[in-house]
N, C-alpha and C positions, 0 to 999 in steps of 0.2 A: 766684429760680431753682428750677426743681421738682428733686428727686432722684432720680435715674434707681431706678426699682422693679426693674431686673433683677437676677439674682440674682449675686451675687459672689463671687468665689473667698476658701475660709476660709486664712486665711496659714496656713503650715507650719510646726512644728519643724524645726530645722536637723537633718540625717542624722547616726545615732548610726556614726562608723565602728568597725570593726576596732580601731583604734587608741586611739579614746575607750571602746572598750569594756573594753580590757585595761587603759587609766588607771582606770577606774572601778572594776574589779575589783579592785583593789589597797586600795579600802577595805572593801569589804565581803567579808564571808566567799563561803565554798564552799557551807556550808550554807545563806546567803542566799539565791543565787539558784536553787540547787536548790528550795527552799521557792516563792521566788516564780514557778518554772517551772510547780510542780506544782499548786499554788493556783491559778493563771492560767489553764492549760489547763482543770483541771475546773470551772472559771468557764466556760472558752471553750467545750467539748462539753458542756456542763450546759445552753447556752444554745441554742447549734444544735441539741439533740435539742428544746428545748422548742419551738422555733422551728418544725422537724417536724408536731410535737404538735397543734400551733395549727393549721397548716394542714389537718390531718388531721380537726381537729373534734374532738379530744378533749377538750379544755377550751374554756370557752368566755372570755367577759370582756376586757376590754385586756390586750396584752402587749407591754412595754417592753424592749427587748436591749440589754443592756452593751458589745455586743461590738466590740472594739476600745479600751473602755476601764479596763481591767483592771489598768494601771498603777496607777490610781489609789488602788483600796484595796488592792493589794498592796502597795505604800509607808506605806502609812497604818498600815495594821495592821502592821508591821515598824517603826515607827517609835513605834507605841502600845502599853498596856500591858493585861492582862484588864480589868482593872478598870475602865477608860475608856468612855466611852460611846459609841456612831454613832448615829446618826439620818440619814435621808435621806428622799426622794422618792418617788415609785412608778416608776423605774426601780431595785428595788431586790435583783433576785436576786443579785446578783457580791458584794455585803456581807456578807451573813452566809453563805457559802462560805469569803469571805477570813478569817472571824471562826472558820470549825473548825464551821459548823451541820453535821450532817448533810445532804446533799445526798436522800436516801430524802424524809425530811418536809417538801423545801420541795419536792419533785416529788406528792410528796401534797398540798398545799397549792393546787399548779395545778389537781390535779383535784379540788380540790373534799372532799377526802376527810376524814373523823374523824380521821388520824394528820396531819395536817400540820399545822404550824408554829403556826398561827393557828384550828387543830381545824376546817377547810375552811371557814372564814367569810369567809377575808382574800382568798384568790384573789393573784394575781398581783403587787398591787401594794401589798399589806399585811399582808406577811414580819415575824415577830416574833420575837423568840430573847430569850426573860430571862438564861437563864445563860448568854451568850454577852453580854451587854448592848448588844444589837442593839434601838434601840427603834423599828424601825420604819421602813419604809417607807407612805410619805403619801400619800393619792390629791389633795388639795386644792394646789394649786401656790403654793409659799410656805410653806404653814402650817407646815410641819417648822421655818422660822425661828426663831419666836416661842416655838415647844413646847419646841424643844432649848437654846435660850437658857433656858427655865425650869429645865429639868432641870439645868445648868451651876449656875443658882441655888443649886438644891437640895445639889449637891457642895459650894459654898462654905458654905451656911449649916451644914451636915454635918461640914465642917472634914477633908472628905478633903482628898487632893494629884491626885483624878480630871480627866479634862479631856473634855471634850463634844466630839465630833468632829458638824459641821450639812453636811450634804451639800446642794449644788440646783443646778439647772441653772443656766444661763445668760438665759433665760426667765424666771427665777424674782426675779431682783434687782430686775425692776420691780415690784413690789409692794411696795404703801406701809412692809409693814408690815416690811420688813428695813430703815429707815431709823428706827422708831420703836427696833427693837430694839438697832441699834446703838449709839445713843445708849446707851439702856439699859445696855448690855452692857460699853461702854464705861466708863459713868460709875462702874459697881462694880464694875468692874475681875475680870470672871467668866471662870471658866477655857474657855471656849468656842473653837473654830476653824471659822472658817465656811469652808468648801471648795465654790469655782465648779466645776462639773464641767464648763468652758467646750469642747461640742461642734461650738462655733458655731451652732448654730441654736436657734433656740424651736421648735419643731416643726417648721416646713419654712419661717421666719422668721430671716435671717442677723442675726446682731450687728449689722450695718453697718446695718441698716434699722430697726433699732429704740434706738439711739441713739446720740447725740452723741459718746458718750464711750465709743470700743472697747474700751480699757485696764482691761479690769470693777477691775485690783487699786486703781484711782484712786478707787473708790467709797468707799473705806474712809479719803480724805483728810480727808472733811467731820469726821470724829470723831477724829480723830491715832490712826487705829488701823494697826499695823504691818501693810504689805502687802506684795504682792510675785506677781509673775506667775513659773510654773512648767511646764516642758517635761512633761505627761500624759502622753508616752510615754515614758518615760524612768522607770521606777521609784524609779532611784538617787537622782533629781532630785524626786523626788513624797516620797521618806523624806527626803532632808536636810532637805526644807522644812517638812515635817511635825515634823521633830526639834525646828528650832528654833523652832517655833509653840507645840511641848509644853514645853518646857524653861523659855519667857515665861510661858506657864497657870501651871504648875508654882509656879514663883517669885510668883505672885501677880499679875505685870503684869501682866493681861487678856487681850483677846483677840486674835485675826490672823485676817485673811481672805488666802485664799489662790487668785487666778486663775489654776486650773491648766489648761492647753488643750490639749484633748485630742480624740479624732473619734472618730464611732459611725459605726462600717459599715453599719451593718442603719439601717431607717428608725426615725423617732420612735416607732412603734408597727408592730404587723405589717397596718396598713391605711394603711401610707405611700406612696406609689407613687414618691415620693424626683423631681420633677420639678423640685426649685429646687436640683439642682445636677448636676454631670457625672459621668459613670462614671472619666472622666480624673481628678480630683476625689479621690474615693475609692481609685482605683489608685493613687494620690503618698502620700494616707498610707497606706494600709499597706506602704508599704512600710518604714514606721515601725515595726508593727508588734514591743510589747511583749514578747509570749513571745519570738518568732521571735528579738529580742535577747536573749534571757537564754539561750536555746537554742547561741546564739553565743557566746556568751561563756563558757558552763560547755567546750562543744566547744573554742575556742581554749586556755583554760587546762587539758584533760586533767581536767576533775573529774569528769565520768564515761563510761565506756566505751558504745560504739553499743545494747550490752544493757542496759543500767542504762537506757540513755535509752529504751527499747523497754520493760522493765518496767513504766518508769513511766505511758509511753502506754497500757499493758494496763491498769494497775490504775484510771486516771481513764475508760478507755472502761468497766471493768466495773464501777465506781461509779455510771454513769449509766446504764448496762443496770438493775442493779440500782435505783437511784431508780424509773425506768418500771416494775416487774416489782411493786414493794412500793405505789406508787399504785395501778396497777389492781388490785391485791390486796386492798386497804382499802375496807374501806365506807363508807358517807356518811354526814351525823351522822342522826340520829334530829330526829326534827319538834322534839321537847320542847328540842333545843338551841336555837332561837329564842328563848326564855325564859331563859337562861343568859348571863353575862358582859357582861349589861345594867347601867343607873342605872335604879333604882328609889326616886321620894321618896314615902311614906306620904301617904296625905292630901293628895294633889298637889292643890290649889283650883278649878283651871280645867278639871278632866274631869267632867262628872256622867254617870251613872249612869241611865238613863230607865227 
């Protein structure tokens, strides 16, 4: 019997009410989610102006948007410590925002410029922050797996207490080589957390059509690695999971994978036309929508007044003024940077000289 190719509705998280939001409240602080409001947002205007940007021609290259998924590493990063590590994908500007980058250098970074992130080399989708230990977003799909799982290596043979936080898509589990690593990761017990950034689709490709087994946290049974599926919109629910995935690293258990599910509004890239699935589709989750609960929730408990919450909106619109204002102010690298931040082996055998 063939499988029907059309496109399928991605399941939903259950609605965060009123009433779950003020139970939830009760654990975390006032300064929590004031943090995760103002993170979030200038995640979410940092994203729409680039979004702009792109269309206007200003930079050129792919450009991948978070937006809508911002729970995720505001959880993350509240649940982790400096000293930890992320790695992700090339859907990767909401990271190292939630991580404290500068927002000015990674809008330099889109255009291409000498001041950004990456000294305008990386472009869009290969965001770098050392002192931040943001190692990167990845252009190759998958390969963050294997890289970040080494870097985990590296903390244990090093005899920290750090924990490797491996971001990918949902797309990204088929590849072989997250099965070779688990094994791996598993059997020496490394303080890694691998996180689905399950938006349901691989590009414009649902879960359901790509395979058997929807439940991605089931992939982690073949190796007895502790798993667990997690509400993406829901921050409170994105740090508990996160907490107790650190806490296992920590202790030496090993690793967790964590099927968090979550939905991008904007298309796979800004050249998506978004035809494999409904506008209805997208209206239901956001109504989910991340800030808009935390924006609720500081409002229902009186944590800050309509101006407080109007500062804040000033200060994240004039952060992103200012990101645009300090890119095109920046100039480009100079030709001789080609020559810089390369592997170079001496004597290399196989080039001659004519």
């Amino acid at each position: 019997k063939l499988v029907s190719m059309a496109t399928k509705t991605a399941s939903k998280p259950s609605k965060t009410t009123t009433k779950s939001a003020l139970k939830s409240a009760s654990k975390f602080s006032k300064e929590t989610y004031v943090k995760w409001y103002k993170d979030m947002l200038l995640m979410r205007r940092f994203e729409e102006k680039a979004g702009q940007l792109y269309i206007q021609q200003k930079f050129g290259g792919f450009c991948h948007l978070y937006i809508g998924q911002e729970a995720i590493v505001a959880g993350t990063v509240s649940a982790s410590k400096p000293t930890d590590k992320h790695m992700t994908a090339y859907r990767d500007h909401a990271h190292p925002i939630g991580l404290g980058t500068d927002v000015r250098v990674l809008m330099a970074e889109l255009f291409g410029r000498s001041t950004g992130c990456s000294k305008g080399k990386g472009g869009s989708m290969h965001f770098f922050d050392k002192e931040k230990n943001f190692m990167g977003g990845h252009g190759i799909v998958g390969a963050q797996i294997p890289m970040g799982t080494g870097v985990a290596f590296a903390e244990k043979y090093n005899g920290t207490d750090n924990v490797v936080f491996v971001s990918m898509g949902d797309g990204a589990v088929r590849q072989g080589a997250l099965h070779e690593t688990f094994n791996m990761a598993m059997n020496w017990k490394l303080p890694v957390i691998y996180i689905i950034e399950n938006n349901n689709y691989a590009m414009g490709t649902s879960v359901e059509r790509t395979t058997n087994v929807t439940d991605l946290s089931k992939i982690g049974d073949s190796y007895e690695m502790p798993s667990k599926s997690v509400n993406g919109m829901s921050p409170e629910a994105v740090h508990e999971a996160v907490e107790e995935a650190v806490a296992r690293a920590r202790r030496g258990d090993g690793p967790t994978l964590l099927d968090i599910r979550t939905y991008r509004y904007k298309g796979h890239s800004m050249s998506d036309p978004q035809k494999y699935r409904t506008k209805e589709e997208v209206a239901e989750w956001m109504e989910q929508d991340p800030i808009e609960h935390c924006l609720q929730v500081i409002k229902e408990n009186k944590w800050l007044t309509d101006k407080q919450i109007e500062e804040i909106d000033a200060w994240v619109k004039n952060e992103v003024e200012e990101s645009v204002k300090f890119a095109e102010e920046s100039p480009y690298p100079d030709a001789d940077e080609l020559y810089e931040d390369i592997y170079q082996e001496p004597n290399y055998p196989y080039i001659i000289e004519y």
